[in-house]
C-alpha positions in Angstrom: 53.5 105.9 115.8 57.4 105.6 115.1 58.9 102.9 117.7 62.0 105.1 119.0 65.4 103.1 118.9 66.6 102.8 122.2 70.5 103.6 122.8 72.6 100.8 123.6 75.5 101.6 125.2 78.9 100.0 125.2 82.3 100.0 126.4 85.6 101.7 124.0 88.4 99.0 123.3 90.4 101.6 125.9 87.3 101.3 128.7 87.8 97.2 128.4 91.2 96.8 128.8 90.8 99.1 132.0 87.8 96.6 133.2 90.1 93.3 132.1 93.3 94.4 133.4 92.6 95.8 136.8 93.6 93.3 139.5 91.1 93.8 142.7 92.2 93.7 146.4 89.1 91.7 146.8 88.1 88.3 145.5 84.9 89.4 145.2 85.4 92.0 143.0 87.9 89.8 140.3 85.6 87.0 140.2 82.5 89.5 139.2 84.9 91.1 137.1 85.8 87.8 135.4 82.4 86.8 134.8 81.7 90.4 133.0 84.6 90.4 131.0 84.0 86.8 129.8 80.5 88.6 128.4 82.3 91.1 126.8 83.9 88.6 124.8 81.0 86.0 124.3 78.3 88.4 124.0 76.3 85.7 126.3 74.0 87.2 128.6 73.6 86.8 132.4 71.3 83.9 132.6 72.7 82.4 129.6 76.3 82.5 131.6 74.7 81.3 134.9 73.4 78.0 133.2 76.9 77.5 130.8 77.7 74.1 131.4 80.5 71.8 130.1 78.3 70.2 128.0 78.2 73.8 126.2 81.8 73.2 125.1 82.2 71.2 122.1 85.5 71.3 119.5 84.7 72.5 116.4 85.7 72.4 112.8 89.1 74.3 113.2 89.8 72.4 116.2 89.1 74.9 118.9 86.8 75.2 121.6 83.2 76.8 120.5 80.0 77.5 122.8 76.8 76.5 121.5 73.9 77.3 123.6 69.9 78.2 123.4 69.6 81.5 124.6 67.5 81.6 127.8 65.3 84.6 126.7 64.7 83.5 123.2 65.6 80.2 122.3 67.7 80.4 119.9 70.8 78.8 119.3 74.1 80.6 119.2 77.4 79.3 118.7 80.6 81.1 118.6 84.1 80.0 118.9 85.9 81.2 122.2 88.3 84.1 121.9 91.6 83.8 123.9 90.4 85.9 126.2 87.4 84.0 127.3 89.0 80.9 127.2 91.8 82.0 129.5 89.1 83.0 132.2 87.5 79.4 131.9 90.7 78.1 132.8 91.1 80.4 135.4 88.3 78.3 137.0 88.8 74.6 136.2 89.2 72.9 139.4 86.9 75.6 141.2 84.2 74.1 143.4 81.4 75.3 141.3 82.1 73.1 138.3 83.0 69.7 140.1 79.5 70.1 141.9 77.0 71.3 139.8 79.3 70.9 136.3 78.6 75.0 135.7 81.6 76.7 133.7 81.6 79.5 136.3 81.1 80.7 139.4 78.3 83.2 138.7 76.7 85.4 141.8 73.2 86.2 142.1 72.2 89.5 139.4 71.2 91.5 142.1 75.6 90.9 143.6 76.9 91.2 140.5 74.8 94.8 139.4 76.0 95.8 143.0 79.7 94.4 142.4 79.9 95.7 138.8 78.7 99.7 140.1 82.1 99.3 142.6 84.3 98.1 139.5 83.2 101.0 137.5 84.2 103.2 139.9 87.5 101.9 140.7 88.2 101.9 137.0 86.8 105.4 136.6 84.1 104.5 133.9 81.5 107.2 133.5 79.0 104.5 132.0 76.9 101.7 134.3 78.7 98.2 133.8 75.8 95.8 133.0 75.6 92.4 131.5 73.8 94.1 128.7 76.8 96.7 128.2 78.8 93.5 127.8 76.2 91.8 125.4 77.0 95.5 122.9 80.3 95.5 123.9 81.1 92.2 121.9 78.7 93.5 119.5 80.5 96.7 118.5 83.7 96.7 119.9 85.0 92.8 119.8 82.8 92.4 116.5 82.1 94.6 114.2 84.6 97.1 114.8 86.9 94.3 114.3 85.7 93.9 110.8 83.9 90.9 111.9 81.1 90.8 109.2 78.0 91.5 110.4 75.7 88.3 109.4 78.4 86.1 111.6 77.7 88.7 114.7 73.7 88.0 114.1 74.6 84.4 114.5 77.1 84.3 117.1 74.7 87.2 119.5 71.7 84.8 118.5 69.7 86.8 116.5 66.8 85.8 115.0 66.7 87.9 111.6 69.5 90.5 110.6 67.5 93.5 111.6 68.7 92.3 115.6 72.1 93.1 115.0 71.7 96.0 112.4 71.4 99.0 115.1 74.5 97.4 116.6 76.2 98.7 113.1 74.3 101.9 112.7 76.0 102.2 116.3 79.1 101.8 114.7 78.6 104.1 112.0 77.9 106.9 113.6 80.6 106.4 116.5 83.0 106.1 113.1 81.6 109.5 111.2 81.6 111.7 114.8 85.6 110.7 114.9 85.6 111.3 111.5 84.9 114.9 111.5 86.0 115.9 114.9 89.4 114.8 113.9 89.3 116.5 110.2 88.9 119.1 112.2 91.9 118.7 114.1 94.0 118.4 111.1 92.9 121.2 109.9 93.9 123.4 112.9 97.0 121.4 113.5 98.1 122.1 109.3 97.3 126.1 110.2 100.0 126.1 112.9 102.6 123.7 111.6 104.8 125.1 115.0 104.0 124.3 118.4 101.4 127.0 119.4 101.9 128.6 122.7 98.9 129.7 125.1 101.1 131.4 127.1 98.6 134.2 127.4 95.6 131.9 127.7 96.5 128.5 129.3 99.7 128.2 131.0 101.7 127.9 127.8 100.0 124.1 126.7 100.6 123.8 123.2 98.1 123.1 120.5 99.2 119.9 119.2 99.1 118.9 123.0 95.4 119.9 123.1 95.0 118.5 119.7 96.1 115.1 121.7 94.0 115.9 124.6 90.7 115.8 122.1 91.9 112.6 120.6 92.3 111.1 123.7 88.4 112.2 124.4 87.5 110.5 121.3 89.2 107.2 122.3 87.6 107.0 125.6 84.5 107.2 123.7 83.5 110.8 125.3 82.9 112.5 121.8 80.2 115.1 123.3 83.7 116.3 125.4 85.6 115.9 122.7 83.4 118.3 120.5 82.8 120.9 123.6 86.8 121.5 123.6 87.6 121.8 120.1 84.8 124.5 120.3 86.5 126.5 123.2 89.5 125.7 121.5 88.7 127.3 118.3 87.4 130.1 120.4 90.5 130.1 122.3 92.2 130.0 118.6 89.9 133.1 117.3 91.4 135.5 120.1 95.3 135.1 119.5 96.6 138.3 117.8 
């Protein structure tokens, strides 16, 4: 019997920098929101997170500031240098309570909060996905990473990963996010080179222009919402088929 991949979602660069920028009316809510965008940019999981400690933090070769750590679930070690990102949230919480107590990096909430927390950032920040540690864990994986030309062998190590295979289905991912933009915006340019001129819809859809709608399907693909993406430039070449 065939094991079935399972589909690991992630966030778009465009769907994290609405999570990272987004300033909360509620402390609550930022601190959660801290704690998941420092995952997007460590790949760490939850309980890995909840137990980083300062003596995690060690100054490596190039004279930055690396996390090493045994992954709680496996075991193995992963080290990985800390992005600016990351590093800027740590200091965000150097003289909180948390770490002069216990000596814990951050001040993480119970899983059960955080789930319930991340559910109200998501919708605040009008993502149609459900923000999870483990959407963070991909999101470093295919979005920080690898789409960042990061090669994939120093993602295996930095994520942890026992043999290669782990972190392979992160760049299959990646490969067939790449070929679906690919040919949904070939075919774009190849209705946009048909109509060199603005195109009106006058008669169809109050007078929006092609190139504009051409935008609008771009904009899809950004978001990461390629099934939408595809569903309009079908009705649009419909739309396109009935223009005398």
């Amino acid at each position: 019997m065939v094991k079935k991949e399972v589909l690991r979602e992630s966030l778009s660069e465009e769907e994290l920098m609405k999570v990272s920028k987004r300033i909360f009316s509620m402390d609550r809510l930022n601190q959660v929101q801290d704690i998941f965008v420092f995952c997007c940019y460590t790949g760490l999981a939850y309980a890995d997170v909840k137990n980083l400690g300062t003596k995690n933090l060690y100054e490596g070769i190039d004279g930055e500031l690396w996390i090493s750590v045994h992954r709680q679930k496996t075991g193995s070690l992963s080290r990985l240098p800390l992005l600016p990102q990351a590093l800027a949230i740590l200091k965000r919480y150097e003289n909180h309570p948390v770490r002069e107590v216990s000596g814990k990096l951050l001040p993480v909430l119970s899983n059960q909060k955080v789930n319930a927390y991340l559910k109200e950032i998501g919708d605040l920040c009008e993502i149609n996905k459900t923000l999870t540690s483990h959407i963070a864990r991909h999101t470093f994986a295919t979005t920080v990473t690898l789409g960042n030309g990061i090669p994939i062998e120093t993602v295996s190590k930095m994520l942890g990963h026992r043999s290669l295979q782990q972190t392979q289905h992160y760049a299959k991912i990646m490969d067939t996010k790449i070929s679906q933009e690919k040919r949904i915006d070939q075919k774009l340019d190849k209705i946009v080179s048909k109509n060199p001129d603005p195109f009106p819809f006058d008669r169809l859809k109050k007078g929006k222009e092609l190139r504009a709608v051409c935008r609008g399907i771009r904009a899809l693909i950004q978001l990461d919402q390629t099934d939408d993406a595809r569903l309009l430039l079908g009705i649009l070449e419909e739309m396109k088929s009935k223009i005398p």
